[in-house]
Biotite code that builds the C-alpha atoms (Angstrom):
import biotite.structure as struc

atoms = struc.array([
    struc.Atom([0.000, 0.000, 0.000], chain_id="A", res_id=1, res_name="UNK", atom_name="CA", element="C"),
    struc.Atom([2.929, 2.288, -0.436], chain_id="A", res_id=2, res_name="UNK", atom_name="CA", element="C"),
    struc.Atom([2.183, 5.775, -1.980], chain_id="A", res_id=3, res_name="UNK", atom_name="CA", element="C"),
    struc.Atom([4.042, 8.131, -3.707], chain_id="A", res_id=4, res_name="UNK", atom_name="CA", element="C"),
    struc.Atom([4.594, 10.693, -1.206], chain_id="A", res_id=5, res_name="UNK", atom_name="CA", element="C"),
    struc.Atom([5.002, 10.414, 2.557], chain_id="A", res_id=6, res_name="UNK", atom_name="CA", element="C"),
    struc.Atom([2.604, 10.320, 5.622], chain_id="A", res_id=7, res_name="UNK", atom_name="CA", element="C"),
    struc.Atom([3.126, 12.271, 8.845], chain_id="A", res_id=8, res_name="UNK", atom_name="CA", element="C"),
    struc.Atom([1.031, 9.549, 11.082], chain_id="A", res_id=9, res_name="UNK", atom_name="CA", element="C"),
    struc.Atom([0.423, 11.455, 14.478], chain_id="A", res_id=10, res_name="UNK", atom_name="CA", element="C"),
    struc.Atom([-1.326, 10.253, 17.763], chain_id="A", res_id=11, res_name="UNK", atom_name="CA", element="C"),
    struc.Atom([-3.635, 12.937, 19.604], chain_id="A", res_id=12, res_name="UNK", atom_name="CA", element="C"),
    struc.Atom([-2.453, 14.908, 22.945], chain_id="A", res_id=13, res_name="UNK", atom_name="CA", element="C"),
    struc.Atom([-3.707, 13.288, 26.120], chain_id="A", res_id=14, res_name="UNK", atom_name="CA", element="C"),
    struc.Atom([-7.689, 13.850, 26.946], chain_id="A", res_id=15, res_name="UNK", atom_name="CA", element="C"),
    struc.Atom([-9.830, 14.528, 30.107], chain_id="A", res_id=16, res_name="UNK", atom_name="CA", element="C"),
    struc.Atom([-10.655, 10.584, 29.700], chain_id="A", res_id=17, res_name="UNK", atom_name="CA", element="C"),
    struc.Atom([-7.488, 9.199, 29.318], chain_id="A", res_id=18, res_name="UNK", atom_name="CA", element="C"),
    struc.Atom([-6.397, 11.168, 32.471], chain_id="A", res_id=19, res_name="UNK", atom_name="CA", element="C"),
    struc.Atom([-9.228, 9.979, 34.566], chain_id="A", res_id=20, res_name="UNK", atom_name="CA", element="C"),
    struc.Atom([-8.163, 6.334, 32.796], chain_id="A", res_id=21, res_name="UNK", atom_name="CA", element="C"),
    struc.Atom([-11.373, 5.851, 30.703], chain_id="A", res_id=22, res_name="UNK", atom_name="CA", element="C"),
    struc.Atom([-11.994, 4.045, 27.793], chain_id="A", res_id=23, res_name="UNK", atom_name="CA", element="C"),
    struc.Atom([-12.556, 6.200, 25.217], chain_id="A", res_id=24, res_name="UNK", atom_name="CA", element="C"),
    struc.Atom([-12.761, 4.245, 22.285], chain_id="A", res_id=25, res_name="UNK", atom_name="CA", element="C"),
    struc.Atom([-15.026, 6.185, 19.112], chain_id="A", res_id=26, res_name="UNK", atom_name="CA", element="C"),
    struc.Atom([-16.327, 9.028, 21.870], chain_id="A", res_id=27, res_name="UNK", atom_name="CA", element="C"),
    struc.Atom([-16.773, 12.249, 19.711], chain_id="A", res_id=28, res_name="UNK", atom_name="CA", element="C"),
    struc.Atom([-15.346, 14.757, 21.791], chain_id="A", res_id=29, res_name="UNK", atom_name="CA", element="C"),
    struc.Atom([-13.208, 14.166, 24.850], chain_id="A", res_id=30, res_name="UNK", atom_name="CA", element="C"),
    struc.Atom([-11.190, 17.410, 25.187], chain_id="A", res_id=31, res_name="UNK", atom_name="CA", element="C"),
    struc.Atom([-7.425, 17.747, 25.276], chain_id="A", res_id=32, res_name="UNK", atom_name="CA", element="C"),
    struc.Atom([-5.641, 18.153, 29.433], chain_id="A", res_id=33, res_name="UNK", atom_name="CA", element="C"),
    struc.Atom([-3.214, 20.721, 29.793], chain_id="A", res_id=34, res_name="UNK", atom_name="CA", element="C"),
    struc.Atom([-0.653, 17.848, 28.998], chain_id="A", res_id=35, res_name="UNK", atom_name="CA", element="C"),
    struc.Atom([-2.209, 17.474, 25.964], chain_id="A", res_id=36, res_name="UNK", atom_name="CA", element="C"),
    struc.Atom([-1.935, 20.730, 24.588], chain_id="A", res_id=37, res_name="UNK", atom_name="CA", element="C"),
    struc.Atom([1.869, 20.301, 25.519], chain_id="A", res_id=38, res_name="UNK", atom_name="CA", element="C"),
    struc.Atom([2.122, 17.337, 23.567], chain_id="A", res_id=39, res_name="UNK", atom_name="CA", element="C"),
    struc.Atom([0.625, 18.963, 20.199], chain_id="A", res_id=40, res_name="UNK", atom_name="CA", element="C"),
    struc.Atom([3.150, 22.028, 20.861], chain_id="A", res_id=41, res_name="UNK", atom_name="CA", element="C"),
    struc.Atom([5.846, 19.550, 20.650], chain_id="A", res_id=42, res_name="UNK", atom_name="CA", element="C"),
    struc.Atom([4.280, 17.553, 17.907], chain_id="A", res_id=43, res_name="UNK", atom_name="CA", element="C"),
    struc.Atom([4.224, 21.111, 15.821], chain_id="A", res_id=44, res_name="UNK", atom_name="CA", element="C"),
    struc.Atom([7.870, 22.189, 16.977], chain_id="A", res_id=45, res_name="UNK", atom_name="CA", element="C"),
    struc.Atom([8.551, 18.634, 15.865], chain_id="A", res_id=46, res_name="UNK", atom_name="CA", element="C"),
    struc.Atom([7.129, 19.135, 12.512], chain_id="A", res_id=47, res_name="UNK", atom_name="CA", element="C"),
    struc.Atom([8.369, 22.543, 12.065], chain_id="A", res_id=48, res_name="UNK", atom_name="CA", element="C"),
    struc.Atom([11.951, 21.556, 12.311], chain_id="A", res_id=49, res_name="UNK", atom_name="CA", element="C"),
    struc.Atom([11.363, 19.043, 9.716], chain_id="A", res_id=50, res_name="UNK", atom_name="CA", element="C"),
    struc.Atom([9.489, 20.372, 7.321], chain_id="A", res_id=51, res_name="UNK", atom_name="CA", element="C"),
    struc.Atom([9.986, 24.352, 7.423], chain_id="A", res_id=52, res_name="UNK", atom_name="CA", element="C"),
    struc.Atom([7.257, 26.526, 7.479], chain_id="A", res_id=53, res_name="UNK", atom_name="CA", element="C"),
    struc.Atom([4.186, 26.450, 5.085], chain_id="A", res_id=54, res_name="UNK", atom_name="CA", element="C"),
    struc.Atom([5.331, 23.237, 3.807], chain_id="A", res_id=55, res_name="UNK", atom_name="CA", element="C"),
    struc.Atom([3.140, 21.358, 1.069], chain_id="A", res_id=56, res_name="UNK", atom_name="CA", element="C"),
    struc.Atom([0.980, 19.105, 2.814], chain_id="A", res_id=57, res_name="UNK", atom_name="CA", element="C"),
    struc.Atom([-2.418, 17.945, 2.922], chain_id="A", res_id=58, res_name="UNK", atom_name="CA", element="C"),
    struc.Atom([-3.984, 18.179, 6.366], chain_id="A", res_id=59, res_name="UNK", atom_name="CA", element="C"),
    struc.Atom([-5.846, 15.012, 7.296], chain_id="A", res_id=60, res_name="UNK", atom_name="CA", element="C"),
    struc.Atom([-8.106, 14.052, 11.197], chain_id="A", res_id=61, res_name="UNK", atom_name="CA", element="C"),
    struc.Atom([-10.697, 12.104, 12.150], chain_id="A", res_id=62, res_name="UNK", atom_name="CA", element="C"),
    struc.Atom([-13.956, 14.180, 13.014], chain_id="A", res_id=63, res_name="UNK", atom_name="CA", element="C"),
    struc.Atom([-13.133, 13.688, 16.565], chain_id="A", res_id=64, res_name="UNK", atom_name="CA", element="C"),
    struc.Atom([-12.697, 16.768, 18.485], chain_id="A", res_id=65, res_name="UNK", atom_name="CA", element="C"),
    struc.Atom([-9.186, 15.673, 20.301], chain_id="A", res_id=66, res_name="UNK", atom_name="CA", element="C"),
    struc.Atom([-7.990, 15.155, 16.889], chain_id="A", res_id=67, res_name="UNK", atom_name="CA", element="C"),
    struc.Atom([-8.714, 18.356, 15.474], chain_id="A", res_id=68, res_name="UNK", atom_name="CA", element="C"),
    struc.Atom([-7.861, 20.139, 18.699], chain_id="A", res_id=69, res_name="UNK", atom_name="CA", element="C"),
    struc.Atom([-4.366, 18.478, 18.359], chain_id="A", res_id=70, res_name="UNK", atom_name="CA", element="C"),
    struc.Atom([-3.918, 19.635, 14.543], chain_id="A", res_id=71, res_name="UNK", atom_name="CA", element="C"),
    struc.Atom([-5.204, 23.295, 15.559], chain_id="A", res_id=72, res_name="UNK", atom_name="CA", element="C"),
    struc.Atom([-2.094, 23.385, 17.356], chain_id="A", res_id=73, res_name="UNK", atom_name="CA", element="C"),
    struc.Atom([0.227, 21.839, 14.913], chain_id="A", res_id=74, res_name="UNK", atom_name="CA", element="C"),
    struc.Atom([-1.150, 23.507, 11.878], chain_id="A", res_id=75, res_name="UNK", atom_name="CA", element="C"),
    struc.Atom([-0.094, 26.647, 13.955], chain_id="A", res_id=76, res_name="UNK", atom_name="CA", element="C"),
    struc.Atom([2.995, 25.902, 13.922], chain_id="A", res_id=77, res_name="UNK", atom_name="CA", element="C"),
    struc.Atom([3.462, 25.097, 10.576], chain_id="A", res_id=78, res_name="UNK", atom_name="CA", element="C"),
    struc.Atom([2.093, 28.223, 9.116], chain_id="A", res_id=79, res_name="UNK", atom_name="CA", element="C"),
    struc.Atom([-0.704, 26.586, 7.511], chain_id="A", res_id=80, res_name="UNK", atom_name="CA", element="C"),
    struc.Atom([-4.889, 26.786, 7.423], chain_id="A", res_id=81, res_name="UNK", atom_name="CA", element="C"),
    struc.Atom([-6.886, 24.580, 9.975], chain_id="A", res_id=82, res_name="UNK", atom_name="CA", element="C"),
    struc.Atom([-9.571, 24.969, 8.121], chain_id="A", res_id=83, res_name="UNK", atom_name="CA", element="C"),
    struc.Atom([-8.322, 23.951, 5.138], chain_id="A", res_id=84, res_name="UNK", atom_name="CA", element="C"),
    struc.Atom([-8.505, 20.095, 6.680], chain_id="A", res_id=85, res_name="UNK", atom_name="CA", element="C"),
    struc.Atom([-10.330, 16.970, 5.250], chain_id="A", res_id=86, res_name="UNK", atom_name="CA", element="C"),
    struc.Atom([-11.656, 14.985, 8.155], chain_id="A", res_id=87, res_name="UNK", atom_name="CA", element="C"),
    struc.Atom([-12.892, 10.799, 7.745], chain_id="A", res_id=88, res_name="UNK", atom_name="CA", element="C"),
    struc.Atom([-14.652, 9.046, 10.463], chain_id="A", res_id=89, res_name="UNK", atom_name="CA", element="C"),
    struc.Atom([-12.573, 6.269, 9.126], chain_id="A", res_id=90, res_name="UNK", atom_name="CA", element="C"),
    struc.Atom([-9.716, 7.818, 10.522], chain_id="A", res_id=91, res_name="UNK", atom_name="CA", element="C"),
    struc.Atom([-11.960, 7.255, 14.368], chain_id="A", res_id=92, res_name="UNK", atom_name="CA", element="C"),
    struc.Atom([-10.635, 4.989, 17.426], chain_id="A", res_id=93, res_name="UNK", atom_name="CA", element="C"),
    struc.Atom([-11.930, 1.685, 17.954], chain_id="A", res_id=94, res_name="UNK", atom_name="CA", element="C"),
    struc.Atom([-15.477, 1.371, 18.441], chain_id="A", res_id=95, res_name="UNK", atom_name="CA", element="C"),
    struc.Atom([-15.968, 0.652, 22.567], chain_id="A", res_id=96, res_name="UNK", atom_name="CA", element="C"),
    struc.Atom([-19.138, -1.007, 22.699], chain_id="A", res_id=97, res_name="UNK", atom_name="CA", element="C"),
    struc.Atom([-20.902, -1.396, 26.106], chain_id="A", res_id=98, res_name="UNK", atom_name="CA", element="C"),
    struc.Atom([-17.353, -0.307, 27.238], chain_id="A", res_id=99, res_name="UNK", atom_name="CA", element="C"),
    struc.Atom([-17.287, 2.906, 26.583], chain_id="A", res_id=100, res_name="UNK", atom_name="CA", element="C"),
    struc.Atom([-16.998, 5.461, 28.567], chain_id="A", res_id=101, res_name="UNK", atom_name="CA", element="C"),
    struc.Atom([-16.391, 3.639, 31.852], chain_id="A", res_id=102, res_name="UNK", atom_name="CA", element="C"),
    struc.Atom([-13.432, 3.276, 33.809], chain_id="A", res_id=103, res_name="UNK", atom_name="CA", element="C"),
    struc.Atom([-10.926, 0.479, 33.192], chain_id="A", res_id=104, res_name="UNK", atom_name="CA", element="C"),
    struc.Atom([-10.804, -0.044, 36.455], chain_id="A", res_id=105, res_name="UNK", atom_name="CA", element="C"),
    struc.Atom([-14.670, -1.362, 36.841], chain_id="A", res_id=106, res_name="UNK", atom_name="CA", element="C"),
    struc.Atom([-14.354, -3.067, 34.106], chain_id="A", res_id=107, res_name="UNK", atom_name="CA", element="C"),
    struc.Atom([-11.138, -4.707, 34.879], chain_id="A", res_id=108, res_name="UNK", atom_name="CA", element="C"),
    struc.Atom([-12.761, -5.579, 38.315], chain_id="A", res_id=109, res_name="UNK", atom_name="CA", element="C"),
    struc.Atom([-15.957, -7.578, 36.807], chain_id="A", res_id=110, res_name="UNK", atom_name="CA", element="C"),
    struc.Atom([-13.631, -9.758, 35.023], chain_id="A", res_id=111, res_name="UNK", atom_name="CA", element="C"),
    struc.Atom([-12.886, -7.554, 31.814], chain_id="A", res_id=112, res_name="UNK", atom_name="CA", element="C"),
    struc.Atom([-9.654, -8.462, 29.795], chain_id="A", res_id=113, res_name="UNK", atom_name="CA", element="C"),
    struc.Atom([-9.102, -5.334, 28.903], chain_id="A", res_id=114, res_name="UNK", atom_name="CA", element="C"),
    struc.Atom([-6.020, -4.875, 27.617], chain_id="A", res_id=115, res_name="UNK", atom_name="CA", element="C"),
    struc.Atom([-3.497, -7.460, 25.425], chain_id="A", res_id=116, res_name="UNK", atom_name="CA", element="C"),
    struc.Atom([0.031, -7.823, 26.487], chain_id="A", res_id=117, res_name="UNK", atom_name="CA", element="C"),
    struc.Atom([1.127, -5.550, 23.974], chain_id="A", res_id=118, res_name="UNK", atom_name="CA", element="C"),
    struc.Atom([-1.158, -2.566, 25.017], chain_id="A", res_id=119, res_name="UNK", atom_name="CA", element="C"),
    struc.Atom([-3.681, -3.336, 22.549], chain_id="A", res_id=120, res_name="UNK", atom_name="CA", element="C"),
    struc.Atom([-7.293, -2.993, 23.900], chain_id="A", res_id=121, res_name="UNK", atom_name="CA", element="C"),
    struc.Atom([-9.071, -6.253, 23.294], chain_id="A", res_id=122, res_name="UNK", atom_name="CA", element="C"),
    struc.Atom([-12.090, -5.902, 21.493], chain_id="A", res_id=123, res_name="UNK", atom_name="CA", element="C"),
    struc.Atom([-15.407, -5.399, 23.821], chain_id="A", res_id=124, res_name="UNK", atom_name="CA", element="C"),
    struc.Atom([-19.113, -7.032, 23.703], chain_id="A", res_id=125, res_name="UNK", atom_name="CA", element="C"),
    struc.Atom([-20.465, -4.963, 20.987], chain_id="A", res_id=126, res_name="UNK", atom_name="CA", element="C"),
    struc.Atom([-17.715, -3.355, 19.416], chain_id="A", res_id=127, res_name="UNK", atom_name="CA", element="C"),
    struc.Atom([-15.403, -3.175, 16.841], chain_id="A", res_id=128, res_name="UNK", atom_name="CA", element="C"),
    struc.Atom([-13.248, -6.064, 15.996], chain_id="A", res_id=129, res_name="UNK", atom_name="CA", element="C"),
    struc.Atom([-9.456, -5.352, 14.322], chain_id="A", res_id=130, res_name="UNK", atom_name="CA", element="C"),
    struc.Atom([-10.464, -7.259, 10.887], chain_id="A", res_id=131, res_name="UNK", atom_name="CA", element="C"),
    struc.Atom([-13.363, -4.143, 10.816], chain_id="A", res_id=132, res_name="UNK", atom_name="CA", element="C"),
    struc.Atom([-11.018, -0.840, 11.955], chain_id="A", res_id=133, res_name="UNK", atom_name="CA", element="C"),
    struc.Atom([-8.826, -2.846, 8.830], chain_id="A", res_id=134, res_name="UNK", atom_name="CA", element="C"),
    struc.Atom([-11.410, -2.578, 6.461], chain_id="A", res_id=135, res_name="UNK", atom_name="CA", element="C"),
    struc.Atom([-12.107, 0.926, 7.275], chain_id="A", res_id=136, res_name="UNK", atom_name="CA", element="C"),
    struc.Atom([-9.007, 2.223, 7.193], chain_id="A", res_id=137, res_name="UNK", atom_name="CA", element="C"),
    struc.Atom([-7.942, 0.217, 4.200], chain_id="A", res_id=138, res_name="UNK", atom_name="CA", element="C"),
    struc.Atom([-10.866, 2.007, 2.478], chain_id="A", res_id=139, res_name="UNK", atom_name="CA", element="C"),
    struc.Atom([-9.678, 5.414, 3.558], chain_id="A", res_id=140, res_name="UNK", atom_name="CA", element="C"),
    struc.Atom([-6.801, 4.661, 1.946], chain_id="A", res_id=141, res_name="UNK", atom_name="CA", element="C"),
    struc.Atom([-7.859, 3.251, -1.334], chain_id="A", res_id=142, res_name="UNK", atom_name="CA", element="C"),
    struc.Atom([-9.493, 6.385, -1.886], chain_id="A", res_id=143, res_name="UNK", atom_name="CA", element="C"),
    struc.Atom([-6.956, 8.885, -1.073], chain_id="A", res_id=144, res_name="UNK", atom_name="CA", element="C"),
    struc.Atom([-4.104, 7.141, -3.021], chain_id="A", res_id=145, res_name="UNK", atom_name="CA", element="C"),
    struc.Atom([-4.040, 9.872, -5.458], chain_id="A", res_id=146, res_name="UNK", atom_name="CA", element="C"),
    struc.Atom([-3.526, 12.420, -2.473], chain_id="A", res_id=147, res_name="UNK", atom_name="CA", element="C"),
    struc.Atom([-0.854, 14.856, -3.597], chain_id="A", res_id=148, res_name="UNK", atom_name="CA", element="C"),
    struc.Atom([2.954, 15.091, -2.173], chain_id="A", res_id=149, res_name="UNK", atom_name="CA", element="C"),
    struc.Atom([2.909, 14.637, 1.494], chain_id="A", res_id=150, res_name="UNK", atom_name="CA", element="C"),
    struc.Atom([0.204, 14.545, 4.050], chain_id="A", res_id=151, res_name="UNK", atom_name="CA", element="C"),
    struc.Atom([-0.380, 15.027, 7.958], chain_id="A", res_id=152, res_name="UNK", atom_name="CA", element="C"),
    struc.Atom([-2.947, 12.571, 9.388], chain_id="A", res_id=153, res_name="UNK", atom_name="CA", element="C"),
    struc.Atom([-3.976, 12.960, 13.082], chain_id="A", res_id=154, res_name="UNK", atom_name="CA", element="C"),
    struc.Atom([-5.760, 10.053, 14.461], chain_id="A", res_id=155, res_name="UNK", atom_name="CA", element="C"),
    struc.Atom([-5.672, 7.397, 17.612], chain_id="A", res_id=156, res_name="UNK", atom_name="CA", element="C"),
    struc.Atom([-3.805, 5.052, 19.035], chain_id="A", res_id=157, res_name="UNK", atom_name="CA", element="C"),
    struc.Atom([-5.334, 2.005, 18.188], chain_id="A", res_id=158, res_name="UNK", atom_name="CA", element="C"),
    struc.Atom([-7.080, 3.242, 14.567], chain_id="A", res_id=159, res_name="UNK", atom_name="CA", element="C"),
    struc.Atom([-3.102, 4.613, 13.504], chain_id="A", res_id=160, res_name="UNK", atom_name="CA", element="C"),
    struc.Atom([-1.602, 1.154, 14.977], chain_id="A", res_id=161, res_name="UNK", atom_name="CA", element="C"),
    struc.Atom([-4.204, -0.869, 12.317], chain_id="A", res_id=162, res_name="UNK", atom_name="CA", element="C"),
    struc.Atom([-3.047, 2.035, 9.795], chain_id="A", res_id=163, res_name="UNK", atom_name="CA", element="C"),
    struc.Atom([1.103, 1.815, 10.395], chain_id="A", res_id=164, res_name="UNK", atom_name="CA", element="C"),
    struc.Atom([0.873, -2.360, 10.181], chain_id="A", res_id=165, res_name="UNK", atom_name="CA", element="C"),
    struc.Atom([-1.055, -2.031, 6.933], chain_id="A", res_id=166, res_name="UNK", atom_name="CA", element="C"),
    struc.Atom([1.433, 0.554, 5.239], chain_id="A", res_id=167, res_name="UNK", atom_name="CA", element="C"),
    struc.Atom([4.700, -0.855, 6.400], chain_id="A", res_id=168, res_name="UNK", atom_name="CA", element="C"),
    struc.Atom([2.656, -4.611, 5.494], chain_id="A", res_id=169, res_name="UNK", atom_name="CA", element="C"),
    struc.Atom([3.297, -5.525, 8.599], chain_id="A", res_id=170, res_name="UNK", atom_name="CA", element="C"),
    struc.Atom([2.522, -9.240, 9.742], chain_id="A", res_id=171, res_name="UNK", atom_name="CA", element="C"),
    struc.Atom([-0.637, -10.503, 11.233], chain_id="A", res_id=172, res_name="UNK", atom_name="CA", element="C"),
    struc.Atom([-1.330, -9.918, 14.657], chain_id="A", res_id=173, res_name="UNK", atom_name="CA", element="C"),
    struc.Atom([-1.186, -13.369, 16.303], chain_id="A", res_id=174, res_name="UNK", atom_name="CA", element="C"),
    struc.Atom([-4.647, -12.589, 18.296], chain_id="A", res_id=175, res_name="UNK", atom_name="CA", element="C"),
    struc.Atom([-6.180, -10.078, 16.496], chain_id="A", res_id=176, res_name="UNK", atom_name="CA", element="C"),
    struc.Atom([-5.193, -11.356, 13.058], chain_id="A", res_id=177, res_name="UNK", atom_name="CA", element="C"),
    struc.Atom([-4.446, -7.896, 10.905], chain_id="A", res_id=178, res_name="UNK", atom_name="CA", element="C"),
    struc.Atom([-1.075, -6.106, 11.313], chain_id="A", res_id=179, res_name="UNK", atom_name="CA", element="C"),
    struc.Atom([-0.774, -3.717, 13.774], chain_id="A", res_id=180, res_name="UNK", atom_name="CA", element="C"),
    struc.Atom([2.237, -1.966, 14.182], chain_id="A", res_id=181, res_name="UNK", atom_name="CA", element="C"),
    struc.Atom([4.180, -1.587, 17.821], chain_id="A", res_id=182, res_name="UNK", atom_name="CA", element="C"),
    struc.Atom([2.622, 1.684, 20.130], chain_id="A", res_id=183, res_name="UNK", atom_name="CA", element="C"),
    struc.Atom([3.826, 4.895, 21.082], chain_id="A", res_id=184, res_name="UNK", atom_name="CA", element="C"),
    struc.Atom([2.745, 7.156, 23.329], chain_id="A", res_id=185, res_name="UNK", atom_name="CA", element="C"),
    struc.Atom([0.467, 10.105, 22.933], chain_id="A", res_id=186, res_name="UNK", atom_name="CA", element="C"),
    struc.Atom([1.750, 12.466, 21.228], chain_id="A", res_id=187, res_name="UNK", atom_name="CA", element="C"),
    struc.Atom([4.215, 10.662, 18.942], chain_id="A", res_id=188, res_name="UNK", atom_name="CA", element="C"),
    struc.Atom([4.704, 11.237, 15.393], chain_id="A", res_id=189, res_name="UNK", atom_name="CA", element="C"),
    struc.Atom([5.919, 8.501, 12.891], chain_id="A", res_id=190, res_name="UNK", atom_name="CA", element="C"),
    struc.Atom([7.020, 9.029, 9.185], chain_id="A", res_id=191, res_name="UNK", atom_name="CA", element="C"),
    struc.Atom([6.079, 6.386, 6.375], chain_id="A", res_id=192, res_name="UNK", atom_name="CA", element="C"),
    struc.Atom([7.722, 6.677, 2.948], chain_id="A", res_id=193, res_name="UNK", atom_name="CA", element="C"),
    struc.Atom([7.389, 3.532, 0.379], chain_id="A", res_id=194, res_name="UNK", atom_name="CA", element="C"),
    struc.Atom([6.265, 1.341, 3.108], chain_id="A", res_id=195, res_name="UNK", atom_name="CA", element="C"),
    struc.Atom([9.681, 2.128, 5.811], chain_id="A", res_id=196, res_name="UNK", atom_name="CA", element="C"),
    struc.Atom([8.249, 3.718, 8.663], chain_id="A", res_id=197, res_name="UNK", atom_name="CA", element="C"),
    struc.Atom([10.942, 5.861, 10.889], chain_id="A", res_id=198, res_name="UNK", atom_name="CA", element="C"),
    struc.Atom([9.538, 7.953, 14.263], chain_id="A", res_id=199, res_name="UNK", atom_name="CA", element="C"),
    struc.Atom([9.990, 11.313, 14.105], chain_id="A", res_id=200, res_name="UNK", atom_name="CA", element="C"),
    struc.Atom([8.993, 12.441, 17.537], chain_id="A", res_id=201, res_name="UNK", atom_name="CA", element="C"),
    struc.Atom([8.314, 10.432, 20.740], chain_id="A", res_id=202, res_name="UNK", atom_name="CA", element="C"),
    struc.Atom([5.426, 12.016, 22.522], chain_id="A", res_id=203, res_name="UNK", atom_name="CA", element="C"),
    struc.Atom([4.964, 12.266, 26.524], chain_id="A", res_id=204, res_name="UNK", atom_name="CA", element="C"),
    struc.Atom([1.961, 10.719, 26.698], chain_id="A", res_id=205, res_name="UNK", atom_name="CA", element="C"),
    struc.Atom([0.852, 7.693, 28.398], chain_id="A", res_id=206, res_name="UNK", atom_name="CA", element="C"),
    struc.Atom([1.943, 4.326, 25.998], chain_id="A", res_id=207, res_name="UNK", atom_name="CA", element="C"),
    struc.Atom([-1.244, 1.685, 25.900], chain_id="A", res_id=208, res_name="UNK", atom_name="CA", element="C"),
    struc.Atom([-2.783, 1.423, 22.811], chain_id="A", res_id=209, res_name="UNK", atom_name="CA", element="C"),
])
C-alpha cells in the first residue's frame, strides 16, 4: 500500500478521559488536558523543524474533536490553514461497545480483559473487531491514493496502529489477526515513505494502545 509521497502519522495529545483512565474508544469529543496541549506544541515544533514553514501538505483528522484540537495546534505551527482540513470518520478509534466510557478499572474488576500484552485494547461485547477498523481504514486509503505530495494525518492510538501495520505490510497480529504496528505514546509522530516507517517524535503521553 505504499504511496508516492510520505505520511506524517500522528497520535492525539492526552484527553480529560485518558487522564481519569477511561476508555474512550469512538467518543466524539473528549477534550485535550493541559498535557495534551503540551504534547501537540511539541508535535508542531517537531514538525516545524522538519518540514519548514508552510510546507506542502495535505492536512488530514478524524472528526473527533481531540484530533482536530491536536492539529489546531500543529497547523499553527506550521504556518498553515486549519480549516483547510479533510476529516474521515474512518480515521476514528476503535469502536468501545458497552465499554465505553467507563473506567478500566470497573471493568477490569468484573472480570474484563481489557487490555493485550502488547497494550492493545481487546475488542469489547459490541464493538469493533481489528479485521473491521482494517477494512475501514484500508478504504480510507484506497481512496486517497491519489492524495498529492505529502500529508499530515492525526488520528488514535489504536485506529493509527491498524493504519502503520497495513502501510509498512506488517505481519498478522497473532490474536487479532491484521497487522498492527508496535505503540507509542500520545503524542508521537511517525514518518512512512514507500512502506519504511521511521519515528519522528516520541510524545509524553501515556503508551497503551
Amino acid at each position: 500500500m505504499a504511496r508516492k509521497g510520505r505520511d506524517f502519522i500522528a497520535r492525539h495529545g492526552e484527553t480529560v478521559f485518558n487522564a481519569a483512565r477511561r476508555l474512550q474508544g469512538d467518543h466524539p469529543h473528549t477534550p485535550l488536558t493541559r498535557a495534551g496541549f503540551v504534547q501537540a506544541e511539541e508535535m508542531g515544533r517537531a514538525l516545524r523543524d522538519h518540514l519548514g514553514a508552510k510546507p506542502e501538505l495535505t492536512l488530514w483528522a478524524s472528526n473527533t474533536g481531540r484530533a482536530l484540537q491536536t492539529l489546531a495546534v500543529i497547523a499553527e505551527h506550521l504556518e498553515l490553514d486549519w480549516h483547510g482540513a479533510r476529516q474521515d470518520p474512518r480515521l476514528t478509534e476503535i469502536g468501545m461497545g458497552v465499554w465505553g466510557g467507563r473506567y478500566y478499572a470497573d471493568v477490569i474488576a468484573e472480570g474484563g480483559d481489557v487490555i493485550a500484552p502488547d497494550g492493545l485494547v481487546r475488542p469489547p461485547p459490541g464493538g469493533e473487531r481489528y479485521q473491521q477498523i482494517a477494512e475501514r481504514v484500508s478504504g480510507w486509503l484506497a481512496d486517497t491514493d491519489d492524495d498529492p505530495g505529502d500529508r499530515l494525518v492525526i488520528m488514535h492510538g489504536i485506529s493509527s496502529r491498524v493504519l502503520r501495520g497495513l502501510m509498512t505490510g506488517g505481519d498478522a497480529h497473532p490474536e487479532f489477526e491484521t497487522p498492527v504496528a508496535a505503540g507509542l505514546p500520545q503524542g508521537s509522530v511517525v514518518m512512512i515513505a514507500e512502506g519504511v516507517e521511521n519515528v519522528l517524535h516520541i510524545g509524553a503521553g501515556q503508551a497503551p494502545a
